[in-house]
Phi, psi and omega in degrees: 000131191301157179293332202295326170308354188251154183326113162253035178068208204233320178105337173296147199226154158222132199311343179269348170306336185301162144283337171203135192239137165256176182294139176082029158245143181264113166260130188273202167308168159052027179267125157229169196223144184240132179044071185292338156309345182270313224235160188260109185231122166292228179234137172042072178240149195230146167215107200323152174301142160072030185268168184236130201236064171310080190273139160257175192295337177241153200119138179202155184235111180241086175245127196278144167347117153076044168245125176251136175259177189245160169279164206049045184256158154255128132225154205226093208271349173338340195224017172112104162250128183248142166232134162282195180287163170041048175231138184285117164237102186291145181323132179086000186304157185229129183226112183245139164272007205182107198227175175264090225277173194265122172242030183099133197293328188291039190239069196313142177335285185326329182266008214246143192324181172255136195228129143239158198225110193309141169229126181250170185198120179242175197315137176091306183329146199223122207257136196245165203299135181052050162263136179229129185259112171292169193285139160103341163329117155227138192268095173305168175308135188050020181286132176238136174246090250254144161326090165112344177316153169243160181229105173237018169211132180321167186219125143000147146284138189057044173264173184228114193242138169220168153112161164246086000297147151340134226194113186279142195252308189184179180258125157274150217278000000 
């Protein structure tokens, strides 16, 4: 059976399997984590119901003190996700790390290598509900991320980005 077919598990956890745990996180229901050995959690992070927190066997999911997720988000961390301090992730965020390169029409896509790309959010920033950050991105300090955004080229510190693609509109004061 091809790999992509096979079992990545139930997703249950138990907090001590983390690589770092900080004090005061909150999981709500339905939360699950896939290779909790990859990843880091600061102090006092709440992470909304039924989100999915995808570690990979390689790799790391780093999120800092005093950060909030939203419920139902992805992140799927194969190629490096760093989260800072103080930062917002609004419900439904999708944050990926990883496609699939173009080998040619006889390959189908789905069969085709994996390219991964490191995604950072760096302090203060604010992720807007059902924003999804492509791979290779990084989201500046104090950077807001508009509702519904694809961010697929990094955005400034303290820009403010909408749009499909994400679009810097102006900067905050």
């Amino acid at each position: 059976m091809p790999k992509q077919y096979q079992s990545h598990g139930s997703g249950k956890f138990e907090q001590r399997e983390f690589k770092k745990i900080g004090a005061n996180v909150v999981f709500e229901f339905g939360v699950l984590v896939f290779h909790p050995e990859t990843i880091e959690l600061g102090d006092n992070i709440y992470i909304g119901h039924n989100t999915i927190l995808k570690g990979y066997y390689k790799n790391s999911l780093k999120i800092g003190d005093n950060s909030w997720i939203g419920q139902n988000c992805f992140f799927h961390s194969a190629g490096n996700i760093i989260i800072g301090k103080s930062v917002g992730i609004a419900p439904h965020v999708k944050i990926l790390t990883s496609r699939h390169t173009e080998q040619g029409r006889d390959l189908p896509i789905l069969l085709s290598e994996l390219e991964f790309a490191e995604v950072v959010i760096e302090d203060h920033s604010d992720i807007g509900i059902g924003a999804t950050i492509l791979p290779g991105v990084s989201i500046g300090k104090g950077a807001q991320i508009g509702a519904g955004a694809v961010v697929t080229k990094s955005v400034p510190d303290y820009a403010v980005a909408v749009g499909v693609p994400a679009q810097v509109i102006r900067f905050r004061e």
